[in-house]
VOGU-3710 file (C-alpha; in Angstrom, 3 decimals, decimal comma):
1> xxxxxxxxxx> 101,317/78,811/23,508  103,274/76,052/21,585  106,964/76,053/21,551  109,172/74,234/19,713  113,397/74,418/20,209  115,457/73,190/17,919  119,170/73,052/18,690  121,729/72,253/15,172  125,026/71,696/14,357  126,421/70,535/10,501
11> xxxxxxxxxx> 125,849/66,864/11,890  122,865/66,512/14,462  119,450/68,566/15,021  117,329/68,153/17,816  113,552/68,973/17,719  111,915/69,291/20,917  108,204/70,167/21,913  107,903/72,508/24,963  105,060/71,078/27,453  103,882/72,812/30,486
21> xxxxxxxxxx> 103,415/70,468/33,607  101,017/71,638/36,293  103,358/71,456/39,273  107,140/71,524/37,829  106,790/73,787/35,135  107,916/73,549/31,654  109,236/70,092/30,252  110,799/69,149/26,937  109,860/66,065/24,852  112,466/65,115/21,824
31> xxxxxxxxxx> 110,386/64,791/18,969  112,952/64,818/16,129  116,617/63,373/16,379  118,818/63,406/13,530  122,475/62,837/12,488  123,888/64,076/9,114  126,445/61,641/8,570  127,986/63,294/5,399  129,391/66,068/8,213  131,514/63,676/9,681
41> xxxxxxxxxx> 134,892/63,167/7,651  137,821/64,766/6,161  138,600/66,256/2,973  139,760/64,540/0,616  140,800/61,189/2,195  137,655/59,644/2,951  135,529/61,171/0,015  135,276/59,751/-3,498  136,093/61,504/-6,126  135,274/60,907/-9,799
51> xxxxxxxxxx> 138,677/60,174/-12,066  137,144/62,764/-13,667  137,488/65,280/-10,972  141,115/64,448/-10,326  144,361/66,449/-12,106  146,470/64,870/-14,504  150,119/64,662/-13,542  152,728/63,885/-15,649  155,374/61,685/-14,572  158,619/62,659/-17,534
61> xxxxxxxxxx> 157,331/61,627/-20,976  155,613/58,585/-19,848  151,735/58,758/-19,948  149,468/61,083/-17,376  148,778/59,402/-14,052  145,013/60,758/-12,424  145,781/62,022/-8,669  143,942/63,063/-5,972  145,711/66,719/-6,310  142,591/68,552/-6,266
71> xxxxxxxxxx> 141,456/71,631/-3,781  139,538/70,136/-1,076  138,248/73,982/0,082  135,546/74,072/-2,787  133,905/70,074/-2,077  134,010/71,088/1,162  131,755/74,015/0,830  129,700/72,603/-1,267  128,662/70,180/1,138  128,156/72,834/4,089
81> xxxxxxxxxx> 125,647/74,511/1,622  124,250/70,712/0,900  123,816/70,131/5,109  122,690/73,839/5,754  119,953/73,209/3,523  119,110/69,980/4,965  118,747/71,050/7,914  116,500/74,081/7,275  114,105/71,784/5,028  113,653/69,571/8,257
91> xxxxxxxxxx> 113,863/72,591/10,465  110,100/73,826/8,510  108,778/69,973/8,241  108,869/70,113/11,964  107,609/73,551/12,883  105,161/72,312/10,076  104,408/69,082/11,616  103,981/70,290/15,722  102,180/73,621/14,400  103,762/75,723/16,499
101> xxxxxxxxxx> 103,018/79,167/17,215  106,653/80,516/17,973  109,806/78,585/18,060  113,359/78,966/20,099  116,369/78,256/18,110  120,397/77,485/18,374  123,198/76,706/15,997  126,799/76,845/16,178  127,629/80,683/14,876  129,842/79,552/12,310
111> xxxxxxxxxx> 126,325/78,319/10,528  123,917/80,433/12,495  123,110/82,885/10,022  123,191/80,697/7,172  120,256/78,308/8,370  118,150/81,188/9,204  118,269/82,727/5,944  117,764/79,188/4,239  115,040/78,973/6,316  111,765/80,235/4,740
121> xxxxxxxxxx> 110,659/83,701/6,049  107,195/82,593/6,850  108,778/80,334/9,373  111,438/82,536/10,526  109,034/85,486/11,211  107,829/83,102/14,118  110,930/82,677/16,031  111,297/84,385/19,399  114,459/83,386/21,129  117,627/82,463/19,586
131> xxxxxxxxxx> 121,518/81,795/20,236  124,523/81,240/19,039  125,247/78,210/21,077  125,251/74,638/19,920  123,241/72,820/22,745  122,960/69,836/20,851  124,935/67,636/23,697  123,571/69,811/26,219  121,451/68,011/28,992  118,006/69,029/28,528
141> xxxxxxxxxx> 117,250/70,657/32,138  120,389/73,160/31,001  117,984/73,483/27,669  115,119/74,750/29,700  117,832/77,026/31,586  119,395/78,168/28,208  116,483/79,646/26,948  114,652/80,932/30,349  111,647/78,763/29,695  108,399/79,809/31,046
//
């Protein structure tokens, strides 16, 4: 049977393509790697922001001066919908492109839920092990040991 694991966080997936050895059993091969660089930073120091999206403050009578004294909360859930959609798109191009017949999966349980229901149900109908866990900076023997690999 072909296997695919993918292990995700907001900023890195990992794609990997379960192949069975004949004398040391299962191995896996990496065949997607990807960093989603817009998950690394802090709100709202290192994002621009539109003069547009910034308040108005008044300083006295004198004329209004544009500050960054906006809510950071709502830009940054916007972009954790952004990545979490990212990340199932190129969750299905891979289970699309290595045609597998089931697929293991792990993502950090804050986002857990919310790729699998981005993910479309044709794809997530095939999934057969799963975890809460984010294994993407896990060694891949303790991959294979994570998810009890035939």
């Amino acid at each position: 049977m072909d296997i695919t694991v993918i292990t995700t966080n907001l900023g890195h997936l990992k794609a990997y393509r379960v192949e069975a050895t004949p004398t040391r059993g299962p191995k896996l091969e990496l065949v997607e790697n990807l960093n989603f660089p817009d998950a690394h930073g802090r709100y709202p120091a290192d994002k621009e922001v539109a003069e547009a999206g910034r308040f108005p403050i008044t300083q006295g009578s004198g004329p209004s001066v544009a500050t960054a004294a906006y809510e950071a909360l709502p830009l940054e859930l916007e972009n954790e919908r952004r990545l979490v959609r990212l990340i199932a798109e190129r969750i299905e191009a891979v289970l699309e492109q290595e045609k597998t017949e089931a697929w293991y999966f792990s993502a950090r349980p804050e986002i857990f839920y919310a790729v699998l229901n981005a993910v479309a149900p044709r794809y997530r109908e095939r999934m057969t092990r799963s975890a809460q866990a984010d294994l993407t900076k896990t060694p891949v023997p303790q991959v294979l040991d994570f998810f009890e690999l035939p």
